[in-house]
C-alpha positions as CSV (number, residue, x, y, z in Angstrom):
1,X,0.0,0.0,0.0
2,X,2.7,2.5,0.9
3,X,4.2,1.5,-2.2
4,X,1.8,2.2,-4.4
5,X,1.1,5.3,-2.4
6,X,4.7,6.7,-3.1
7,X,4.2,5.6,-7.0
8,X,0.9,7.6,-6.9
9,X,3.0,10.5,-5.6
10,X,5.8,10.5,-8.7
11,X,3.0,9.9,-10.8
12,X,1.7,13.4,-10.3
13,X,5.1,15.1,-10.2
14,X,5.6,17.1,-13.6
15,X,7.4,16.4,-16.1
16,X,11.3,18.2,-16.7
17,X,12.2,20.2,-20.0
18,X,14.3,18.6,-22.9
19,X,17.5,20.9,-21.4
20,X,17.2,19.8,-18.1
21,X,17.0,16.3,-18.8
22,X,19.6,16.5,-21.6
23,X,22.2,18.7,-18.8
24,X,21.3,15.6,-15.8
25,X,22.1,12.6,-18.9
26,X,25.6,14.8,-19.1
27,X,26.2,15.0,-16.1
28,X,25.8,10.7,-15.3
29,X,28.0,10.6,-18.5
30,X,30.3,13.1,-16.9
31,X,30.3,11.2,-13.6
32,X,30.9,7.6,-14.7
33,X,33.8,8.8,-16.6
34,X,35.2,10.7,-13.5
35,X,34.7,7.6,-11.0
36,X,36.7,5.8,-13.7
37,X,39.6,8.3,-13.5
38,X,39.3,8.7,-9.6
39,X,40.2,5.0,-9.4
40,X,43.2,5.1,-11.6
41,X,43.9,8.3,-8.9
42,X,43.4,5.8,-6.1
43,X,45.7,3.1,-8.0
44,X,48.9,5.2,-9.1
45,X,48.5,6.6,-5.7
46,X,49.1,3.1,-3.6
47,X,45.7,4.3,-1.7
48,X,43.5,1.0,-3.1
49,X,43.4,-0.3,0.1
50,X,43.9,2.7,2.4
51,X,40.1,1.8,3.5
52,X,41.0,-2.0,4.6
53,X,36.8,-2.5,4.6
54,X,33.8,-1.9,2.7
55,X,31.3,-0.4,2.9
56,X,33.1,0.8,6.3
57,X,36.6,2.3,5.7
58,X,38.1,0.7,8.7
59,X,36.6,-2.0,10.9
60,X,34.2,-0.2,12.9
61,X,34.3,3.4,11.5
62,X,32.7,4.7,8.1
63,X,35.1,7.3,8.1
64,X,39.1,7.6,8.0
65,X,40.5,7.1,10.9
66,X,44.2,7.0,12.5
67,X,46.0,3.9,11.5
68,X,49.6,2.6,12.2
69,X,49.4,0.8,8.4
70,X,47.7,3.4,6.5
71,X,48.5,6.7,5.9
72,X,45.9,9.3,6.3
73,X,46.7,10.7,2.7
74,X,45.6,7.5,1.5
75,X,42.6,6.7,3.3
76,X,40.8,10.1,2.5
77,X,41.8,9.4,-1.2
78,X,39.8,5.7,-1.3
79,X,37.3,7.3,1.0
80,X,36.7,10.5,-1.5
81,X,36.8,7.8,-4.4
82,X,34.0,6.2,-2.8
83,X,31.8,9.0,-2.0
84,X,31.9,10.0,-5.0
85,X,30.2,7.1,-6.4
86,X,27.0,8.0,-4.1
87,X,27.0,11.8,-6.0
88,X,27.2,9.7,-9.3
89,X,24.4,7.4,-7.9
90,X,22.3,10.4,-6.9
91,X,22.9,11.9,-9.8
92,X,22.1,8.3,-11.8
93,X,18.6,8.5,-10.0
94,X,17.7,11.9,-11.0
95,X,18.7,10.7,-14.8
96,X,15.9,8.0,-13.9
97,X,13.5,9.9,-12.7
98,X,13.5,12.5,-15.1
99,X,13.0,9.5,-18.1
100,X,10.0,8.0,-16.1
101,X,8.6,11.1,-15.8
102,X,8.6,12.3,-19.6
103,X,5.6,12.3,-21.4
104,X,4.5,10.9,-23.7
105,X,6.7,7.9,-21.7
106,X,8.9,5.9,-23.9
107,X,10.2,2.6,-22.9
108,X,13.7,2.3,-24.6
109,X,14.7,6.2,-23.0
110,X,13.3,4.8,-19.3
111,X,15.0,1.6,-19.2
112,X,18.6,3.1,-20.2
113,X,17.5,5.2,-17.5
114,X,16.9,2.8,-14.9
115,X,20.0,0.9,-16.0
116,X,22.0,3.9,-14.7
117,X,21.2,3.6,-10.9
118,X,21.0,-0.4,-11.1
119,X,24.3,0.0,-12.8
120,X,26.0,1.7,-10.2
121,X,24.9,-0.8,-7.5
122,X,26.4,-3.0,-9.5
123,X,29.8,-1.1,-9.8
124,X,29.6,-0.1,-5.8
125,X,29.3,-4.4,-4.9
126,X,32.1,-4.6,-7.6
127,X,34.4,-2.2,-6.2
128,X,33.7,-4.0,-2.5
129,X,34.6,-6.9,-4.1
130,X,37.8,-5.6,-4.7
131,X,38.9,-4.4,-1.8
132,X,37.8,-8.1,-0.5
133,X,40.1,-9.6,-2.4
134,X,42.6,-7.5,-1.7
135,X,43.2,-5.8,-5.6
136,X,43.7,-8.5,-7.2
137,X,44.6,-7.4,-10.8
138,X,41.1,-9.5,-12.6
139,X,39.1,-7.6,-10.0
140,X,40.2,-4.2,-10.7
141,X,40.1,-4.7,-14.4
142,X,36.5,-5.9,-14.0
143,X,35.5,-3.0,-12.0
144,X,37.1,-1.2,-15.1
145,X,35.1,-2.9,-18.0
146,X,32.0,-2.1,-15.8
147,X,32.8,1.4,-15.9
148,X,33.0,1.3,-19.7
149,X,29.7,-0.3,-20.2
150,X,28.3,2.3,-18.0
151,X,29.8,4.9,-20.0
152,X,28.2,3.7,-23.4
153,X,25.0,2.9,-22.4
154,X,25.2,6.5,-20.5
155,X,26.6,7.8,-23.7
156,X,23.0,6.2,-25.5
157,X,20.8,7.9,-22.8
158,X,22.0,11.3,-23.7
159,X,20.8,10.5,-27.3
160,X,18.1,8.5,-26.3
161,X,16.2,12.1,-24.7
162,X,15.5,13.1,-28.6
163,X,14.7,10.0,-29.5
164,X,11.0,7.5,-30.1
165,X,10.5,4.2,-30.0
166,X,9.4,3.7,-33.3
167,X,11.6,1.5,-35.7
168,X,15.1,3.0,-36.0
169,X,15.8,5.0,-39.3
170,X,19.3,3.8,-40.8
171,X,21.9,6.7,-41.4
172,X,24.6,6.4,-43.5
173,X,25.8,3.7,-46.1
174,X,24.8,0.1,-45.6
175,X,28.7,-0.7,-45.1
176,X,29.1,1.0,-42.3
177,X,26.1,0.0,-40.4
178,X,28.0,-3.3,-40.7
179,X,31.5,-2.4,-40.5
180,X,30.6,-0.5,-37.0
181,X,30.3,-3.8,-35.1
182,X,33.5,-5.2,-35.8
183,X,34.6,-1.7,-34.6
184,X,33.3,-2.2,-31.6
185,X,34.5,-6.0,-30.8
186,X,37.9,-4.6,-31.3
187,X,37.4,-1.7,-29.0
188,X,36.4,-4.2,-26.7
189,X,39.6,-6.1,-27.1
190,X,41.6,-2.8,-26.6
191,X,40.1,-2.5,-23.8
192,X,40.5,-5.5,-22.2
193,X,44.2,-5.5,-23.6
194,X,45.0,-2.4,-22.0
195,X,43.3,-3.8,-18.2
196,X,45.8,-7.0,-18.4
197,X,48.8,-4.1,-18.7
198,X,47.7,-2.7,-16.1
199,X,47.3,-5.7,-14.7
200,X,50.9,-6.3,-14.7
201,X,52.2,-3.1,-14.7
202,X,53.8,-1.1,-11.7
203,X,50.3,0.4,-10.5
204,X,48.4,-2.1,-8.2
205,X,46.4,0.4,-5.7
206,X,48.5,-1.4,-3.3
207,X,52.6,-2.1,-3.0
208,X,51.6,-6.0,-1.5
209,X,49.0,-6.8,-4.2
210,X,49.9,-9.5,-6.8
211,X,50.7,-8.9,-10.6
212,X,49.7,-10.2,-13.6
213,X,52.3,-12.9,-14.3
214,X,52.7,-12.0,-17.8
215,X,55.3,-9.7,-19.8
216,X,54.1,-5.8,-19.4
217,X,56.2,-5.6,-22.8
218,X,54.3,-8.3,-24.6
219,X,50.5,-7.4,-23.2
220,X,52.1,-3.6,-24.4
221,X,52.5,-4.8,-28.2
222,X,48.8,-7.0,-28.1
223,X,47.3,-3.5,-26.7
224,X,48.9,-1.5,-29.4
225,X,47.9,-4.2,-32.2
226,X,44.5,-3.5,-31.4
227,X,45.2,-0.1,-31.7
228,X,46.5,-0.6,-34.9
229,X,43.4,-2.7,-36.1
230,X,41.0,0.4,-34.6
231,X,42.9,3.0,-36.4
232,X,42.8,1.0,-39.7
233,X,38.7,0.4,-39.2
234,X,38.4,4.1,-38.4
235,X,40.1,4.8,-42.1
236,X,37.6,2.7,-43.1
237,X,34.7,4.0,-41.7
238,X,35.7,7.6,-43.0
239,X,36.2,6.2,-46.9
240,X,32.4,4.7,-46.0
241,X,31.5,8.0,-45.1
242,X,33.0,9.7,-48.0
243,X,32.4,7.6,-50.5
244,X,28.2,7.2,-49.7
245,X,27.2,10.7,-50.0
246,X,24.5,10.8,-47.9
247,X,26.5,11.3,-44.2
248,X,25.3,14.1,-42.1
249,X,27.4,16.7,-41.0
250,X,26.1,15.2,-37.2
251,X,27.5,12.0,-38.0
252,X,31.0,13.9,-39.9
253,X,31.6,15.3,-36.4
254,X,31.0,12.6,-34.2
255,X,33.1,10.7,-36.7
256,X,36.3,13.5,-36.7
257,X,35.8,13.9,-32.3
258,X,36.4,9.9,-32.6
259,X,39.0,9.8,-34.7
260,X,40.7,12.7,-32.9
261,X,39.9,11.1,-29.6
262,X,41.6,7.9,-30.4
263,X,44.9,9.6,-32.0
264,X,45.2,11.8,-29.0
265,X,44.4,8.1,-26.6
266,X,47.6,6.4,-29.0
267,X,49.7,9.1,-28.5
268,X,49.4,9.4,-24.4
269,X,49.6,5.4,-24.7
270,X,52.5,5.4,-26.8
271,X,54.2,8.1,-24.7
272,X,53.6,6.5,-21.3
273,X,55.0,3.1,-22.3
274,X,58.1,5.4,-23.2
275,X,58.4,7.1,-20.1
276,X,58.0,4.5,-17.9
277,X,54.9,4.4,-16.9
278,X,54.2,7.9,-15.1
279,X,51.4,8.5,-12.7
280,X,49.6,11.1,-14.4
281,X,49.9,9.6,-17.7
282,X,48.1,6.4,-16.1
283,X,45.4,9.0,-15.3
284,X,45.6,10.6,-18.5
285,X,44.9,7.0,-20.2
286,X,42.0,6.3,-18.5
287,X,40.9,9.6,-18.9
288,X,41.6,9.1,-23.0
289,X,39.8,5.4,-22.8
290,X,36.4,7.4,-21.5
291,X,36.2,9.7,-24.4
292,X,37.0,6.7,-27.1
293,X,34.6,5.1,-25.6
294,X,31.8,7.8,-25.6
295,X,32.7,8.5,-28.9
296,X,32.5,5.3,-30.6
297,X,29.1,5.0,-28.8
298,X,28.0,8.0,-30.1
299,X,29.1,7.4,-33.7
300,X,27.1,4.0,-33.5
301,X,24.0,5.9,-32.1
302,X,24.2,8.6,-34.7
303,X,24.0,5.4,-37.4
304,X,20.1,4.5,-36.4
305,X,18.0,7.0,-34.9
306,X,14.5,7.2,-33.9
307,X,12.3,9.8,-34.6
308,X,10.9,11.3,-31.9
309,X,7.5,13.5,-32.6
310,X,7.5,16.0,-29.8
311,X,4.2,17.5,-28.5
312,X,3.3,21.2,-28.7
313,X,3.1,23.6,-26.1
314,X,-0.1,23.1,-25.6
315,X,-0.4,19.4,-25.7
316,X,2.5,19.4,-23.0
317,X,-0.1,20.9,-20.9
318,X,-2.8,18.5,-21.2
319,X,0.2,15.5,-20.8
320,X,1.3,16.7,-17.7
321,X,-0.4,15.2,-14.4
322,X,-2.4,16.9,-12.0
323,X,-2.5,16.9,-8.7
């Protein structure tokens, strides 16, 4: 009863404008990318385990507390990592509610919104899981993958707020609607390349955890052959384009952000393995992996769209609940 009471009460609530619910889709796009670079922060840092517990920090205490083992530095950096995945949960909510709310209500728009506060219960019970088992390299790499998934279905809600659900309109030449795919297979396998050099690289979160037992300088050259096999299906893609006529300048520009996204990605990665593996190039990386990754998605979301025929003024009003 109390439940339906409650839905009863966000029933009537109105309904948000196109901006506001386009700025609070930024924003969990924003935030997922900047919990993923927070935790490379909290690796290069050795402050993975500065909070031995989870959800507590230490046994018995929420908060940071004095330790003999862990220095204070490095509990308040875990600790601000992890509160910031309740803003992005907050703000994951908002995203939610502001999809449910929209009218007329469109299923595809209100279930990538509700994937975006299941998703970060998912990453929080992930990241716990880590700690647990003490940083071992598969667990941090998992709790990385999860952050990418977050980021492109994130990256599909901001363009799922002008969009129906009727059948999706195809853009662009036949090819590449195929060829886009395999793009993203091989992203995937750059991706996961790239977490199994990490793996057994220099940067565990914690001095004590165990590495991948594998070459860094053979899990380098896989990670850079996908890079190589990305790059080449990017030319490709842009020929596709070229070649069909009939590309949008919207899709043109998600296509050049992408391409220049990934070039500037290679060159930090290319640098970093150079130099040794710096701290704030780690960061850097991640920070370069987000915005591949939001640009593929949106290049492969700019490829089928669907039309979305938005009521007038006037209809609004007679759509909106009253109390």
């Amino acid at each position: 009863m109390a439940l339906q009471t409650l839905k009863d009460r966000i029933e009537r609530l109105p309904g948000a404008s196109v901006r506001v619910q386009r700025a609070v889709a930024i924003a969990v796009l924003v935030t997922q990318s900047l919990i993923a670079v927070t935790g490379s922060v909290v690796r290069v840092t050795g402050s993975g385990l500065g909070c031995r517990t989870w959800p507590q920090c230490q046994p018995g205490s929420m908060f940071p507390v004095d330790h003999p083992e862990f220095a204070a530095l490095q509990q308040w950096i875990e600790f601000g990592n992890r509160l910031l995945t309740g803003v992005v949960g907050f703000i994951a909510l908002a995203a939610f509610l502001l999809a449910y709310l929209d009218r007329p209500r469109r299923r595809r728009y209100v279930r990538l919104g509700l994937v975006m506060p299941l998703g970060v219960v998912v990453q929080a019970v992930i990241g716990g899981l880590t700690v647990r088992f003490d940083l071992l390299w598969w667990t941090v790499a998992v709790h990385f993958l999860a952050s990418a998934v977050m980021i492109w279905l994130a990256t599909l809600l901001v363009h799922a707020i002008d969009e129906g659900d009727g059948p999706p309109v195809p853009h662009g030449p036949r090819a590449l609607r195929a060829l886009l795919p395999v793009l993203v297979v091989v992203l995937v396998g750059l991706l996961v390349a790239g977490t199994m050099v990490t793996g057994a690289g220099p940067h565990a979160g914690d001095s004590a955890t165990p590495r991948l037992a594998l070459p860094v300088d053979t899990l380098a050259h896989v990670h850079a052959a996908f890079l190589y096999v990305f790059l080449g299906l990017l030319l490709a893609v842009g020929v596709l384009l070229k070649a069909g006529g009939d590309a949008s300048p919207k899709l043109w520009r998600r296509y050049l952000v992408l391409i220049a996204v990934t070039l500037a990605q290679g060159t930090i990665g290319f640098v970093q393995y150079l130099t040794g593996v710096p701290e704030v190039l780690v960061s850097l990386h991640v920070l370069g992996a987000t915005a591949v990754i939001a640009a593929t998605a949106s290049l492969y979301a700019g490829t089928l769209e669907r039309p979305l025929a938005r009521p007038t003024p006037v209809d609004e009003r007679h759509l909106t609940p009253q109390p």
